[in-house]
Each structure stands twice: as C-alpha cells, then as structure tokens.
C-alpha positions, 0 to 999 in steps of 0.5 A, spaced: 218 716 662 217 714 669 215 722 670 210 721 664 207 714 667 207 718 674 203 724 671 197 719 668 195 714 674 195 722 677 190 723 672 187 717 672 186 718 680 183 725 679 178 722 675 177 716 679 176 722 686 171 726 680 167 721 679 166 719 685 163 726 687 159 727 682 156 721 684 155 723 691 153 730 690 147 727 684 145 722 689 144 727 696 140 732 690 136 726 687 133 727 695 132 733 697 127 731 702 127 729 709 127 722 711 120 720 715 123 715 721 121 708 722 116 706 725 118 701 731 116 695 734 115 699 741 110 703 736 107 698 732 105 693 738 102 700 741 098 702 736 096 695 734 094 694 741 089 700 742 087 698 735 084 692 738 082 693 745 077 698 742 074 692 737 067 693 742 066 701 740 062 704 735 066 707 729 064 714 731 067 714 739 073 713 737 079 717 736 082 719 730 089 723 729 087 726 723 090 733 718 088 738 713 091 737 708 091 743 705 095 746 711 101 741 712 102 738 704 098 740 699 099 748 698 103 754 695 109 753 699 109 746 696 108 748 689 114 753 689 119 748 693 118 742 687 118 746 681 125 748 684 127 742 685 124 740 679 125 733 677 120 729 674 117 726 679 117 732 683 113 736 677 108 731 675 107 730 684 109 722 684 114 725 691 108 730 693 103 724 694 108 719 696 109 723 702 101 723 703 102 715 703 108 716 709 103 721 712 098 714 712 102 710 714 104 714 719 099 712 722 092 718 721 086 717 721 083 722 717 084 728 713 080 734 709 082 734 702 080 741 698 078 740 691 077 745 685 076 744 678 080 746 672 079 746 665 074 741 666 078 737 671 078 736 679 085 738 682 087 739 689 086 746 691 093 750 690 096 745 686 098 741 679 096 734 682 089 731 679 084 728 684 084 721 681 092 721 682 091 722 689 084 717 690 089 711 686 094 713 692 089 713 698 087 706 694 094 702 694 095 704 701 088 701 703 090 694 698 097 694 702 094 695 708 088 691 708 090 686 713 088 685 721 095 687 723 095 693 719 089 695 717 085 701 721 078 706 719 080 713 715 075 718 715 075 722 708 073 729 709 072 733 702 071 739 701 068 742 694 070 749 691 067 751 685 070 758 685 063 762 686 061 764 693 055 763 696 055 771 697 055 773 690 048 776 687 050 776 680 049 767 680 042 765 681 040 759 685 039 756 677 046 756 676 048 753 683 044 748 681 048 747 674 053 746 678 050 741 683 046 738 677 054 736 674 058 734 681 053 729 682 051 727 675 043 730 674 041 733 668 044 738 665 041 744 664 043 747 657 042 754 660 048 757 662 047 764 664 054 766 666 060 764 666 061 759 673 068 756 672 066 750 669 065 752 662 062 746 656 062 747 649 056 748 645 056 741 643 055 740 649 050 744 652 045 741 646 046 734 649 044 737 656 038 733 657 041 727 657 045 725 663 050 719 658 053 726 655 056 729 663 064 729 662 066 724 667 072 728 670 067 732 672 063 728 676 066 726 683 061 719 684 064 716 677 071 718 680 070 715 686 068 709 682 075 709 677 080 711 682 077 707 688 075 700 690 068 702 692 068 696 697 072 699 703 067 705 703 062 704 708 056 708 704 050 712 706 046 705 705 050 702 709 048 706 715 041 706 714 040 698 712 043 696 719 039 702 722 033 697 719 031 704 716 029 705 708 034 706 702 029 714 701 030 716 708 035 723 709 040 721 712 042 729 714 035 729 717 036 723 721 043 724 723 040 732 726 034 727 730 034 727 738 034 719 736 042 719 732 043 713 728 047 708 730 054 706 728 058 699 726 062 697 731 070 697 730 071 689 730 064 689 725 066 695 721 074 693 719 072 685 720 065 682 717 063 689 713 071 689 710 070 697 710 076 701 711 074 708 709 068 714 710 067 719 706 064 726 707 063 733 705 065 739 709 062 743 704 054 743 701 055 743 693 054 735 693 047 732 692 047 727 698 040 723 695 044 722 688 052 721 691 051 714 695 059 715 696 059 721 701 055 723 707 053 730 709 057 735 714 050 733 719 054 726 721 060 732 724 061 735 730 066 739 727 070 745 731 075 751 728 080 753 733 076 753 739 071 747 741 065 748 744 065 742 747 068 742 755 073 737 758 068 733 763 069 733 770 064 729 772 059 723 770 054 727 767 058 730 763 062 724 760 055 722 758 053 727 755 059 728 750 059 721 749 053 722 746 055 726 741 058 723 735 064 724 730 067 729 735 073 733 731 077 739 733 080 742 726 086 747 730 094 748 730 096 744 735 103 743 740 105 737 743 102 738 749 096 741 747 094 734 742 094 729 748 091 734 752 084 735 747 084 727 745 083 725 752 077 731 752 074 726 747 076 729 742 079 728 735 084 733 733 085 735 726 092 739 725 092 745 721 100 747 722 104 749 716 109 744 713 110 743 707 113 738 703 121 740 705 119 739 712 113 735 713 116 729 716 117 733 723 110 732 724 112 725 726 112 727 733 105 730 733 102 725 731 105 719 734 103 724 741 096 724 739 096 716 735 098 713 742 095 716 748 095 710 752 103 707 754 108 710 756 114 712 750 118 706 748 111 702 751 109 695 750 116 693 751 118 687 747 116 681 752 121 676 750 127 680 752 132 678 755 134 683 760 127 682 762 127 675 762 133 673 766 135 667 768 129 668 774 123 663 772 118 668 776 120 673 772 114 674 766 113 680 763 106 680 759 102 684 763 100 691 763 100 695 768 098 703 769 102 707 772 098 713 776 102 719 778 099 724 781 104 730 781 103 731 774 097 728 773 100 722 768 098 716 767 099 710 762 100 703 761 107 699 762 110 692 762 110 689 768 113 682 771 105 677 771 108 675 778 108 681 781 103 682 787 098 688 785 091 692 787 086 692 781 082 696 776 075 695 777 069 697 772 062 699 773 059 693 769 053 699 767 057 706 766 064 705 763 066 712 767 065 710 774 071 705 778 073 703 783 079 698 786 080 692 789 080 690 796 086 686 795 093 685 792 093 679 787 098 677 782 096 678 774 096 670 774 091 668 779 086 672 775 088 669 769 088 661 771 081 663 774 074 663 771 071 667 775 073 673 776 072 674 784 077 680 786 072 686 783 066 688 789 060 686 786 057 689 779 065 691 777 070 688 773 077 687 773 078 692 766 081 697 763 080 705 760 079 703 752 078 709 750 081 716 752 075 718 755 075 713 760 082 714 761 080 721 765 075 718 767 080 713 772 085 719 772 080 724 776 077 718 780 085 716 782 086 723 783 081 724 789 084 718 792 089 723 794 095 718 794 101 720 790 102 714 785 099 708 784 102 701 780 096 698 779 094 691 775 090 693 768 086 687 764 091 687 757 096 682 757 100 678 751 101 671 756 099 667 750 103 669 746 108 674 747 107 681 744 101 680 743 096 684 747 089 682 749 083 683 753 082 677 758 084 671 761 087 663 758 080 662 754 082 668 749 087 667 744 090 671 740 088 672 732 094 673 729 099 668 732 096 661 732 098 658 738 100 651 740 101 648 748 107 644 749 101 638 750 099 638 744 106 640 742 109 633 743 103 630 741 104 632 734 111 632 735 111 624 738 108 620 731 113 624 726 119 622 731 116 614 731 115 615 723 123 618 722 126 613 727 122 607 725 125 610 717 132 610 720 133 604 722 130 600 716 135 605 712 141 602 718 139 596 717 139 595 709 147 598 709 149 594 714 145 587 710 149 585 703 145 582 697 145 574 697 148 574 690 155 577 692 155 573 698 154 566 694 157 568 688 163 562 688 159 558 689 155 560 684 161 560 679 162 552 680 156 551 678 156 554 673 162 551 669 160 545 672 154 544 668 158 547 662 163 542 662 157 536 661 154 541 655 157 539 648 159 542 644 157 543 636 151 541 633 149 533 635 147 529 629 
C-alpha cells in the first residue's frame, strides 16, 4: 500500500516537472525573436538634448539617422524566416512591423520603404505586408509620440515599383501614363494596350472616364488619407505658402533654382505647425501636381555608396555644403565609419542586411549616429548622489566639451558649475568660426550675469548645435596644438535638474515647471495658516464639553419640581 502511494505522488511529480517544461519550451518558442534594449535615461536626455538645441535650425540641416527598409527588414531573407516560425501574428506581419515600430523608437529619422502593387493591392516589396497595414503603424507611433518630450520629424522616402522598366520598348509612353494616371487618381484610360501588372476588368475599363470609378487600394493619395493622419504631414503646400509663393508653382522646378526655398525651422515645424512627417519619391511615377502629400526627389541631395560631397576643411566650404539641403548617404556603414560621415554633414541611410532575427544588433549603429555629441553614458543623471556629495560647491548642471587632440574626439560631458573654465565662443555672423575666452571663469558667473561679458567683441558664449559646427570647432581646436581642452559650452540643466538648455537664469525649462523656493514658501505660508488655524478650533471643540452635560443635575431638580406642582387627572 505504501509502495503504491509511493509510486503515484512519483507520477504526480513527473507530471507536475513535465508540464512545467513544456510551459518554458512554449514560452522561449513563442519569442523567437531578439529582445530590442531599453533605452536609458543617459540616452534619452542625450537625444532630447540634441533635439532642443537644435529648435533654430531649418528642418532640411539637420541629421537624420535613417534606413532602407528593404536592406534591414522588409526582405526575402524575413519572409523565409517567419513563415518558418510560422505563427499567426508571424504570418499576417503583426511581429515584422512590430519590429518596424522598435526601429522608430529607437530613435531614426528616415527611411525608404519600397512598394509594388499585387493583385491590384500596394504591398511592401519582397513581402505579404499591405501598405495600409504599414502607414497604421507609422501612424499609432506618431499618436504615441506626439508630445514634446518625444516627438522628433521622420523623413519618409517611397519608392514606387510598377514592375515595367523605363527600358522597355514594347510599353509606350501611353501606358506609362496609365500607370501614372491610376497612382495619382486621373482619368483612366480605357486603352490598355498591354498587360502592365495593374490589370482592370472590363467593367472597369467602361467606366474610365470617370475618376469616382479609380480602385482606392490603387491610389497611394487615398491611401494616405485612410491609414494616415494627414495633420502630422508638412505638404507641398505648406512649403510654398510660407515661401509667399503660390499654390500653381512647381515645386521640382523651384526646388532645382539657384534661389532654394526655405525650410521651417525645427522649433516651427514640430510646435506651431504640429507637423511630424515629410513625405517624398525617390522614384518618378507619382504626378506631384496631383499627389499634394508627397514631394519629388529634386528636394533630395541623395548620395549611393560614395558621396560626392567632401568633408570641409575650411569656412568656404562648410558654407558651401551647408547650403545644400536635405543631404543623404544611402550606404552600408561601420561603427565608425557613421559618425564620421554624420560630422561631414551628412545623413547616413544604412543599407546593411539584417532581417528580423537579428535586426535588433542594429542598435548600436544607430545610437552611434543618433547621438553624436556626449560622451557614451552622457549627460549623467545631475541629481545624483555620488556626484553631488555632501560638498555645497559641487553642482553638476553643466556641460562641458572635452578636446582630445591625439584622436581628434571631442563631446560634451557633466561637469561641476563651480569649476573655473576657459569658454566657447561663436561668431555672431558665421556659425563655423570660433574663438575662446581670454579668461577662466566659473559656469555660474555667466549664468547670474545679464550681460555676456566674457566673449571678445562680435562672439558669444555658445556651443556647436549641429555636427557641422562640431568639425568646425574641432579643427579650430586642433590648430591651437595644445593636447586637450576642458572647456565651458552654453547648455546646462541649472533649472531644473536633466533638463539641458541654452542659456543663462531667465530660460526656463518647458518640460518641468519650475517653483523658486521664494515662491515656494509664499505658496506654502497660507495653507499652513489655514490647516493650524483648522487644528486648533478642532483641539479646542474636543477639549470644550456641550453645556446640556454639564448642568444635566441640575436640570433633573427642576424638572421633577415643576411636576410636583402639576395635577394630576382631568381638573373639573
């Protein structure tokens, strides 16, 4: 009997230890995907950081860590991989575009999608995934994002594939404008000649004249309209209306002019226009007079594999680049190799093969080009306590840049506000030119003062706020030919601690309202009053008994004297 209750709690056991390991091999299964890392705080401030000091310049200047889509994600190599993890969210492309939505908040600023129509339907080139599908994604992470600590501008680059080549004489120039006529809701013409990949029925084809009958699923402008919340794009429009130009300009020939049209700034763009997104073709079957989402290609200074721009030396030719707009480098790039382009002005588009397996190793590449002013695990949180101490003249809410001249490094580090420090100084005419101090002065001296007094005349006490400017002070510091410099930049988070901006007590900043410990008490002192003055009459109330108890003997003899004198009966 004991051999047998032996035996079953053995079993019970077993089965207890089986299940148990089938719930852990379903459960490392059901995620067979890399695991994208946290982005820490350090990160964030950084990024943020950049974010702001650059509110004053035109979207089109600055840097944009982007990606082909095609290269990293979206791709044969996918395809295979998630029909052989075949699950249903696998299969129908919920885990594929999930990891598009990780690349996002990773932290890119553009990308190329690739698009090809099937069966009269937009799907993303090499895969099962249907456009709409992929602009609702892009889409929530704007609505997600769409606040000032998170919000940042993406640059969407489409690239159209109709599957007929522009060197194929059996299609006429009729058919390309079939093609054209349908992506960009025209007329359609009922005189197919060939069969073009976007094939109609007849019933179709005998209501071309009217543009009511275009298939929506064919046209990319309706589909931008449905998936897409139209008010985080800045349109064609837009750019021409804050040009004072009119709606029936061209915007590709104004663009190609020796007079280029003039960009929102980052701070317009993002806070009075609530604009997230641009939109352009790479390709050229989109009708830009008729599409009034998408920009042409002429607004692009686009780049493959080799730049044909140069990394500039000298003033001349920082102006010179920084002249021309929307620089990209489309181009597999290493570690190094992206920070290096990005402080050349560029905006690096990496071509590199992942897939969705291993897609999440691209972190680094992109946190390498995303953040391209502190140092790695910079801005160091300023309210901590093995910074801090127990020393009153320790306060480390300022940034500094750190100069090495060996390598040539150079970024932005924490550093105590009381410590004494030569300072940047900027050309108030030519953001490439520099100089420094003449003296040596603590952080806080500039920020209690007005009066900026420490620069020679015609500079300012500033910093590089983009990467061109970066160079630009790292070449003047290195013709100095001293080894390294510590040197005060204007960015501090005094304020309000992790809070990084330009300039001196009267900036405030716009995430975090702040409260002076003057005003703090003169807020406090009346809710003290009131809640003391409550307290007492409370004390006093509990301490105080209700007369009635107090007299209640006495009460009792007067009442039993008056109804001794009372008769009693009915008197007659």
């Amino acid at each position: 009997m004991l051999f047998t209750r032996h035996r079953r709690s053995t079993l019970f056991l077993s089965i207890i230890l089986w299940v148990i390991q089938a719930n852990l091999c379903l459960g490392s299964s059901s995620n067979p995907y890399g695991t994208w890392p946290e982005i820490s705080i350090q990160e964030q401030n950084a990024i943020r950081s950049e974010r702001d000091i650059q509110n004053n310049i035109t979207i089109d200047q600055l840097p944009y860590v982007g990606v082909n889509l095609q290269s990293v994600l979206f791709n044969n190599q996918t395809t295979q991989e998630v029909s052989q993890i075949d699950t249903t969210t696998s299969l129908n492309g919920t885990d594929t575009l999930n990891n598009f939505s990780s690349l996002l908040n990773q932290g890119i600023g553009s990308f190329i999608l690739d698009v090809e129509n099937k069966n009269r339907t937009w799907y993303i080139l090499d895969s099962d995934i249907q456009v709409k599908d992929f602009l609702s994604t892009l889409d929530s992470f704007l609505d997600q994002s769409n606040n000032n600590l998170s919000a940042n501008i993406i640059l969407f680059m489409l690239r159209v594939h109709v599957n007929v080549s522009d060197n194929d004489a059996t299609v006429t120039e009729d058919d390309k404008t079939i093609i054209q006529g349908i992506l960009n809701h025209t007329t359609l013409n009922s005189t197919i000649r060939k069969d073009v990949s976007l094939e109609f029925d007849e019933s179709e084809k005998k209501k071309g004249n009217s543009s009511d009958t275009q298939p929506a699923n064919l046209n990319l402008t309706v589909l931008i309209e449905q998936n897409l919340n139209t008010k985080y794009i800045y349109k064609p429009s837009d750019l021409l209306a804050d040009n004072n130009l009119t709606a029936l300009s061209s915007i590709s020939t104004i663009s190609s002019s020796a007079v280029p049209l003039q960009w929102p700034t980052l701070e317009q763009f993002l806070y009075a226009k609530l604009n997230r997104i641009v939109i352009t073709e790479l390709s050229t079957m989109l009708n830009n007079s008729m599409n009034p989402y998408v920009f042409p290609n002429t607004i692009l200074h686009l780049d493959k594999y080799n730049s044909t721009l140069g990394c500039p030396t000298n003033t001349e030719e920082f102006r010179n680049i920084s002249s021309i707009q929307w620089r990209l480098l489309e181009a597999p790039f290493d570690y190094n190799g992206i920070q290096h382009y990005m402080h050349c002005g560029l905006s690096p588009i990496i071509t590199n093969s992942f897939s969705i397996l291993n897609i999440t190793t691209i972190t680094p590449l992109i946190n390498r080009g995303i953040i391209w002013s502190w140092k790695k695990n910079e801005p160091r949180l300023s309210n901590s306590r093995l910074l801090m101490g127990k020393d009153s003249m320790q306060a480390y809410n300022c940034a500094m840049l750190k100069f090495t001249a060996s390598n040539g490094s150079a970024y932005f580090q924490v550093d105590n506000c009381y410590s004494t420090r030569t300072m940047v100084c900027k050309n108030n005419v030519d953001p490439f030119t520099w100089t420094l101090s003449e003296d040596r002065h603590k952080y806080f001296t500039y920020y209690n003062d007005d009066d900026d007094m420490f620069c020679p005349e015609n500079y300012t006490f500033s910093l590089p706020i983009t990467q061109l400017e970066q160079r630009s002070l790292d070449l003047y510091l290195d013709s100095l030919d001293t080894p390294s410099f510590n040197l005060w930049i204007n960015l501090n988070s005094i304020a309000v601690s992790n809070c990084w901006l330009i300039g001196d007590k009267s900036y405030m900043c716009p995430y975090t309202r702040s409260v002076s410990k003057r005003n703090f008490v003169s807020m406090l002192v009346p809710v003290v009053v009131i809640a003391a003055a409550l307290l007492v009459c409370v004390l006093y109330l509990s301490l105080l008994g209700v007369p009635i108890h107090d007299n209640r003997k006495n009460w009792r003899k007067v009442v039993n004297k008056i109804s001794k004198s009372e008769m009693e009966g009915v008197p007659s």
